[in-house]
SELO-217059 format. One record per residue: residue number from 1; residue in three letters; x negated, y negated, z of N, C-alpha, C in turn. Coordinates in Angstrom, 1 decimal, always signed. Layout:
BEGIN
+-----+-----+--------+--------+--------+--------+---------+--------+--------+--------+--------+
|   i |  aa |  neast | nnorth |    nup | caeast | canorth |   caup |  ceast | cnorth |    cup |
+-----+-----+--------+--------+--------+--------+---------+--------+--------+--------+--------+
| NUM | ALA |      X |      Y |      Z |      X |       Y |      Z |      X |      Y |      Z |
...
+-----+-----+--------+--------+--------+--------+---------+--------+--------+--------+--------+
END
This chain:
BEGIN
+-----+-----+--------+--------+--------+--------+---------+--------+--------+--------+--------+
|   i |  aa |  neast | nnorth |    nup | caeast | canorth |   caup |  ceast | cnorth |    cup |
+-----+-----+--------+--------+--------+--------+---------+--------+--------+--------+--------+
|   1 | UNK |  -52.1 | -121.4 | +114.1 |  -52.4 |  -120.0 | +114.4 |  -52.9 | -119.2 | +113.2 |
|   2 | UNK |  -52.0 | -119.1 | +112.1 |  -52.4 |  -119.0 | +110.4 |  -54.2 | -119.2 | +110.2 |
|   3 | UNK |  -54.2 | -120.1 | +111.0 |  -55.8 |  -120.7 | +110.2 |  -57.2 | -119.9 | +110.8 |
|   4 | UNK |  -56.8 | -119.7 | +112.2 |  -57.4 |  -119.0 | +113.3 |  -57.6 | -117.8 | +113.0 |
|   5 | UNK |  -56.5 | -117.0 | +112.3 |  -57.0 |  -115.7 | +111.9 |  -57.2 | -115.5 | +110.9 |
|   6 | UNK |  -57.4 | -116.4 | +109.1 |  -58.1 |  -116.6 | +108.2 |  -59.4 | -117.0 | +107.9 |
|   7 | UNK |  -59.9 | -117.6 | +109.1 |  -61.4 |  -117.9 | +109.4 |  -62.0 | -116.7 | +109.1 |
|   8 | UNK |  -62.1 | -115.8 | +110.0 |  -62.7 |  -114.3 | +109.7 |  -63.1 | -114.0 | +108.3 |
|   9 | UNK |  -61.3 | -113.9 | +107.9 |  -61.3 |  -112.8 | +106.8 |  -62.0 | -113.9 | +105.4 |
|  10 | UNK |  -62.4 | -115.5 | +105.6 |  -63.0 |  -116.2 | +104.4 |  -64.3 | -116.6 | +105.2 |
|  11 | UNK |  -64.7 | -115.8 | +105.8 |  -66.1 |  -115.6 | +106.4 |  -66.8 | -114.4 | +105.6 |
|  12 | UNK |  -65.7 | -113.0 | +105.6 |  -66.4 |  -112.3 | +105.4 |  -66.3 | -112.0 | +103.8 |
|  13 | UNK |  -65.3 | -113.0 | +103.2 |  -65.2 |  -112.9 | +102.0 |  -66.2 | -113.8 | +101.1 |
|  14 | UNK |  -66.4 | -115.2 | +101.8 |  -67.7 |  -116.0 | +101.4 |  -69.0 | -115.1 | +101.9 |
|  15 | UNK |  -69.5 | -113.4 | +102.4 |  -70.6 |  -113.2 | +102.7 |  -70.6 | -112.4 | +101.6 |
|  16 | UNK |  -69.3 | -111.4 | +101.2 |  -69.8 |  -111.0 | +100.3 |  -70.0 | -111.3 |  +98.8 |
|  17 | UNK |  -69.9 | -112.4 |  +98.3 |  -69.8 |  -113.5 |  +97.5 |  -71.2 | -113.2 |  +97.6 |
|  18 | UNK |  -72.1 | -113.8 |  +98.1 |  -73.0 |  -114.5 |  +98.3 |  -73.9 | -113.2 |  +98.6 |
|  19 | UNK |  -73.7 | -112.2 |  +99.0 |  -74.3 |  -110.8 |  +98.3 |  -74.3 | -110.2 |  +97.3 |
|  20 | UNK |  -73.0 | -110.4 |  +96.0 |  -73.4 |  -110.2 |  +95.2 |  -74.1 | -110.9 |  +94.7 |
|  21 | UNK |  -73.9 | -111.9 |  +94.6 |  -74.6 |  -113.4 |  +94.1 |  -76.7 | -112.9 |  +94.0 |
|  22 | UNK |  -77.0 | -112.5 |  +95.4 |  -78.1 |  -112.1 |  +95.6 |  -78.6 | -111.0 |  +95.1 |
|  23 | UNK |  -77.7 | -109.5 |  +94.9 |  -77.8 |  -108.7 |  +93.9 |  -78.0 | -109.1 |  +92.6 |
|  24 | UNK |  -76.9 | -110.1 |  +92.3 |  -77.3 |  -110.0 |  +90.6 |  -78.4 | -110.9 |  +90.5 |
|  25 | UNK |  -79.3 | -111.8 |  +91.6 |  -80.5 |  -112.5 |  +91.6 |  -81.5 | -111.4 |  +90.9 |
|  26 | UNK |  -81.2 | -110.4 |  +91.4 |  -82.5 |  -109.4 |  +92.1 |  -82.5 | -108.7 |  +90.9 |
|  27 | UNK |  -81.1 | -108.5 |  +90.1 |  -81.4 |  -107.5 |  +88.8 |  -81.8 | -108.4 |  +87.8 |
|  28 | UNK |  -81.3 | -110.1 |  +87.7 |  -81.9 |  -110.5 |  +86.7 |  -83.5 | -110.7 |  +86.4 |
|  29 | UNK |  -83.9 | -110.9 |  +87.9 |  -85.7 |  -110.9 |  +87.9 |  -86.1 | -109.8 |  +87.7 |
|  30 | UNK |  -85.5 | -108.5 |  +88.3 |  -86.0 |  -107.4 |  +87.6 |  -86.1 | -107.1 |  +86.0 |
|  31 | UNK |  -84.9 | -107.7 |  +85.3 |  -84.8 |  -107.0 |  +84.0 |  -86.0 | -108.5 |  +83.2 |
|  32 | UNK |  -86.1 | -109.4 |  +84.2 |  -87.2 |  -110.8 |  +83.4 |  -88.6 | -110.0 |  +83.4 |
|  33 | UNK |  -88.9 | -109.5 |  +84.5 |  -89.8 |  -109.1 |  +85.3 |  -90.4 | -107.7 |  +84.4 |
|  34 | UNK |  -89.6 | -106.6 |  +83.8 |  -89.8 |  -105.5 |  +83.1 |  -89.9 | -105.5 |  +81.5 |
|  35 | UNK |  -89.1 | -107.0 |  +81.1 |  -89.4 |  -107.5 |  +79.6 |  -90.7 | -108.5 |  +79.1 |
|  36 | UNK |  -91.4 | -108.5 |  +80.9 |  -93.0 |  -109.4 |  +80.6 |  -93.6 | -108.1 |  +80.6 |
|  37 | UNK |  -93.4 | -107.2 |  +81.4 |  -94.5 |  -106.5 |  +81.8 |  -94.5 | -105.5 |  +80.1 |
|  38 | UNK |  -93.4 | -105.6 |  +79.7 |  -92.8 |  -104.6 |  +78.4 |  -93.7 | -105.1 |  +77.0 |
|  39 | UNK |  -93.6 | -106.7 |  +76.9 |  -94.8 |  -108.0 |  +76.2 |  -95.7 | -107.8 |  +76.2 |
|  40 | UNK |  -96.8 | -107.5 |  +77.7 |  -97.7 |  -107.0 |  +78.1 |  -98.3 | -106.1 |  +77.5 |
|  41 | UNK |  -97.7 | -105.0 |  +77.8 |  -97.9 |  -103.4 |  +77.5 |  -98.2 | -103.7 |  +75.4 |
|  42 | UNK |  -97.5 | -104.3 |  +74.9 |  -97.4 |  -104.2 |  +73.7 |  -98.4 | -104.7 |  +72.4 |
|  43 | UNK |  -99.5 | -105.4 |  +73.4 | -100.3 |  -106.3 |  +73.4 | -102.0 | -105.8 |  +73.8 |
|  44 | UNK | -101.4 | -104.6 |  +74.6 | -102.4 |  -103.8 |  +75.1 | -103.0 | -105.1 |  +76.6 |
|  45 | UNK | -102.2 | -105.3 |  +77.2 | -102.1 |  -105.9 |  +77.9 | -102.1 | -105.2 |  +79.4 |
|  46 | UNK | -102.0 | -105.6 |  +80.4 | -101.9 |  -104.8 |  +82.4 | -100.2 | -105.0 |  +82.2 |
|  47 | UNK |  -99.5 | -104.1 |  +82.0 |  -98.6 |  -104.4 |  +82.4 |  -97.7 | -104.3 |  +83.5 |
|  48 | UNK |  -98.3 | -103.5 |  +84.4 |  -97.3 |  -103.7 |  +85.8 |  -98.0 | -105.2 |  +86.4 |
|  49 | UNK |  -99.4 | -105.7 |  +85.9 |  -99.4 |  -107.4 |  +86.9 |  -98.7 | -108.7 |  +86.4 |
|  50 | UNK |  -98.2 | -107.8 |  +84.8 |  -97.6 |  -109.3 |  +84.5 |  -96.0 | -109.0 |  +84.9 |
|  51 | UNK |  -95.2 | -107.9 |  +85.1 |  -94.6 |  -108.0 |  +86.0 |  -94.5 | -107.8 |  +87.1 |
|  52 | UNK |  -95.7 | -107.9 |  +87.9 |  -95.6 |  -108.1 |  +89.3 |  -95.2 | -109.7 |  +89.6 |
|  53 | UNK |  -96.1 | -110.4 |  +88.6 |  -96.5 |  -111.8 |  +88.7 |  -95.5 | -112.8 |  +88.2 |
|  54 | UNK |  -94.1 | -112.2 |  +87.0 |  -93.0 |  -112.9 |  +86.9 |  -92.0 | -112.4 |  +87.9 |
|  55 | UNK |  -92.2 | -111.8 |  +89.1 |  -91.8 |  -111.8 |  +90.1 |  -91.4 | -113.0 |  +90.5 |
|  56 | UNK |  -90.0 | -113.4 |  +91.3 |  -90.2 |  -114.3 |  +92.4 |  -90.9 | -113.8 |  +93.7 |
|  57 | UNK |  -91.5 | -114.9 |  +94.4 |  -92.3 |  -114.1 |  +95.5 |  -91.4 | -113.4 |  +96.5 |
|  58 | UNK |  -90.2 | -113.9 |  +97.2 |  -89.5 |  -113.0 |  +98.5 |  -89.3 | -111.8 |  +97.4 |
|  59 | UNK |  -89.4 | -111.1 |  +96.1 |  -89.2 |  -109.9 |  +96.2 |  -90.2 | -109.0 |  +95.4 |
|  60 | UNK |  -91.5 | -109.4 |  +95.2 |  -92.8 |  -109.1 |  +95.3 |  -92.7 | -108.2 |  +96.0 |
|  61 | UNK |  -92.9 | -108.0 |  +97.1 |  -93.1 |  -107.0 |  +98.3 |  -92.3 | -106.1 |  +98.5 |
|  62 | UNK |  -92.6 | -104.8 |  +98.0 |  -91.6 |  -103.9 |  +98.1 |  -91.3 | -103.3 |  +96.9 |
|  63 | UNK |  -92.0 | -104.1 |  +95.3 |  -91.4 |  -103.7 |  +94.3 |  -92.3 | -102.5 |  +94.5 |
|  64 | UNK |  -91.3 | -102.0 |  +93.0 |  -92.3 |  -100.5 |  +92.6 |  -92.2 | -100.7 |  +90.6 |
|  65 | UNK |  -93.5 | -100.8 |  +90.3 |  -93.2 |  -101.2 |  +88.9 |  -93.8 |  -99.9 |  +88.5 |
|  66 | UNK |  -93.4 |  -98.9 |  +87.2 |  -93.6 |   -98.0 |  +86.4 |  -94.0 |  -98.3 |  +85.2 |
|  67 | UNK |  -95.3 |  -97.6 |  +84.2 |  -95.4 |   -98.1 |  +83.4 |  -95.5 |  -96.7 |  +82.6 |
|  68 | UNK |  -95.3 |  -96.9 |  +81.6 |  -95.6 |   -95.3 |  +80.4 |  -94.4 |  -95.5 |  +79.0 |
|  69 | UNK |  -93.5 |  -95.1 |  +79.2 |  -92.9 |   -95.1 |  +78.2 |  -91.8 |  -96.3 |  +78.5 |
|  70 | UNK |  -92.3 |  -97.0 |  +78.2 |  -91.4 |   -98.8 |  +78.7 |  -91.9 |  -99.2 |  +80.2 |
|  71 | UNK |  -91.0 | -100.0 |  +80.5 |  -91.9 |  -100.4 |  +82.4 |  -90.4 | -100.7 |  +82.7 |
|  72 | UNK |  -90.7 | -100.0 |  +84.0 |  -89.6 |  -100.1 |  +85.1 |  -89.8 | -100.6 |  +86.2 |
|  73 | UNK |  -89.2 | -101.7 |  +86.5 |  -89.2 |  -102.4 |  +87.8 |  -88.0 | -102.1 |  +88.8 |
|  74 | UNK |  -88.1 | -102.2 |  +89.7 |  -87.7 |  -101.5 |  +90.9 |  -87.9 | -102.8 |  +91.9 |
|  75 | UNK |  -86.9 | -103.1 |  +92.7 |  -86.8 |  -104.1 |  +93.2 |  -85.4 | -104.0 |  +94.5 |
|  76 | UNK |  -85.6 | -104.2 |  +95.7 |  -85.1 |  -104.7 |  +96.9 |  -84.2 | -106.2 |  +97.4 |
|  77 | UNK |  -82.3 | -106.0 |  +96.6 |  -82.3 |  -107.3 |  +96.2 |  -82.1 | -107.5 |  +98.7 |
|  78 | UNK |  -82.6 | -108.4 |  +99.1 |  -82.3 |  -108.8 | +100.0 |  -81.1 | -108.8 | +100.8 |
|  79 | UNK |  -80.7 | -108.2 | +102.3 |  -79.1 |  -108.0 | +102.9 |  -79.1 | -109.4 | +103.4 |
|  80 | UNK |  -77.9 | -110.0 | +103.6 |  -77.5 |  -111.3 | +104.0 |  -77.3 | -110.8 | +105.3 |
|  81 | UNK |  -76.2 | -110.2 | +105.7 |  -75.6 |  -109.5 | +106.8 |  -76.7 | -108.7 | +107.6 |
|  82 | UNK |  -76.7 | -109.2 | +108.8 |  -77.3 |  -107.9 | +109.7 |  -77.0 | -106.6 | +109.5 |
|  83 | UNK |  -77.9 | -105.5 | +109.4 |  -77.3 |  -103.7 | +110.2 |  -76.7 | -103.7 | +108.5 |
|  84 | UNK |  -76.9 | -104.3 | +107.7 |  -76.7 |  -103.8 | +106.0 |  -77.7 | -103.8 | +105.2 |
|  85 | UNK |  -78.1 | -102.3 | +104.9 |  -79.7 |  -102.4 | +104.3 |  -79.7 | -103.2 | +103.0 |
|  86 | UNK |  -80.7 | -103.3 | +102.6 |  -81.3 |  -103.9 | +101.4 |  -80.9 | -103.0 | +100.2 |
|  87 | UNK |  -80.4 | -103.5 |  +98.9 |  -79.8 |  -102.5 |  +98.0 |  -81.0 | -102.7 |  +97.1 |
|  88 | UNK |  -81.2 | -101.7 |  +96.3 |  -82.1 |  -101.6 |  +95.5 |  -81.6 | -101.8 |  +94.1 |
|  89 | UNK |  -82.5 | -102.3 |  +92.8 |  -82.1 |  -102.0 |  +92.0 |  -83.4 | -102.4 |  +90.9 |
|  90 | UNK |  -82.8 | -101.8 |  +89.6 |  -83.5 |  -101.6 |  +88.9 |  -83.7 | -101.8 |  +87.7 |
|  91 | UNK |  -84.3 | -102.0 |  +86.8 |  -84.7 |  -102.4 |  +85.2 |  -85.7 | -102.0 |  +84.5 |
|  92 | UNK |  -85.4 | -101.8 |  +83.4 |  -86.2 |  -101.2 |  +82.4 |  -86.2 | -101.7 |  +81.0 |
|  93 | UNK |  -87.5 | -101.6 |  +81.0 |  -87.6 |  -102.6 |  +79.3 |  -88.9 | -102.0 |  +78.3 |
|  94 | UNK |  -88.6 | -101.9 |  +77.3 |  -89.7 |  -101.5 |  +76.3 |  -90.0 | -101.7 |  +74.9 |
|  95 | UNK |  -90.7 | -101.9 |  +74.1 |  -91.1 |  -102.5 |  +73.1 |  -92.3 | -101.3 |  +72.1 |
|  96 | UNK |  -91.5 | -101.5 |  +71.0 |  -92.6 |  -100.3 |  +70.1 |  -92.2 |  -99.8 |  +68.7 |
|  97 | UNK |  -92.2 |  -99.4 |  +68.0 |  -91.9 |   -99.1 |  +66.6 |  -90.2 |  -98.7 |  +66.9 |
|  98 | UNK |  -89.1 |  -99.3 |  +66.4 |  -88.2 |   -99.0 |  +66.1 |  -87.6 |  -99.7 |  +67.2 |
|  99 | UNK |  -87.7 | -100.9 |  +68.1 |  -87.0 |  -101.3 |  +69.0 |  -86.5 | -102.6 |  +68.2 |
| 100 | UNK |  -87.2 | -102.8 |  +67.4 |  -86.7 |  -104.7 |  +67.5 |  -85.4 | -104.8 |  +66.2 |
| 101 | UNK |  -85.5 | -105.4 |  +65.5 |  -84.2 |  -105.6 |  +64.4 |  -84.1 | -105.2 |  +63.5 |
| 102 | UNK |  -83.4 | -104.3 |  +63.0 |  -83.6 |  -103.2 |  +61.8 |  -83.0 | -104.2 |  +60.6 |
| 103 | UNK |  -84.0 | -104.0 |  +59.4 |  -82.9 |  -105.0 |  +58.3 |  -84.1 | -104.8 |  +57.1 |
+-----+-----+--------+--------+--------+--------+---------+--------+--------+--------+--------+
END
């Protein structure tokens, strides 16, 4: 009987596992994704296509990349669960006189 009513509660404990899991997907391609476009920029380079393009593709669509004073990627990590929106999140990265290793 024990087992019967622990199904549930390691159902809904393995979903949200596995949503954050997909969250911290979503911020680490964002902060990959805002440190190419940041390379880019620095180089005199397009920098919102180079991180559009170190994008993984399912979250391509929907990003919102900023560029000016560093580049900010914006990104939609994916809901596992039905009727739970998609959480957003975000990164920012930039490169330029006084960012890199002081010595």
């Amino acid at each position: 009987m024990e087992l019967v009513a622990a199904i549930p509660v390691l159902l809904v404990v393995t979903l949200l596992v596995a949503q954050l899991a997909v969250a911290g997907f979503a911020l680490w391609s964002a902060g990959a994704a805002s440190r190419a476009g940041a390379r880019a920029a620095y180089v005199d380079g397009d920098a919102k296509a180079a991180a559009r393009g170190s994008l993984p593709s399912p979250l391509r669509e929907g990003a919102t990349i900023k560029d000016g004073d560093g580049v900010s990627v914006r990104v939609r990590a994916p809901s596992l669960v039905p009727g739970i929106p998609a959480m957003p999140v975000t990164a920012r990265s930039g490169l330029g006189v006084g960012d890199g290793p002081s010595g």
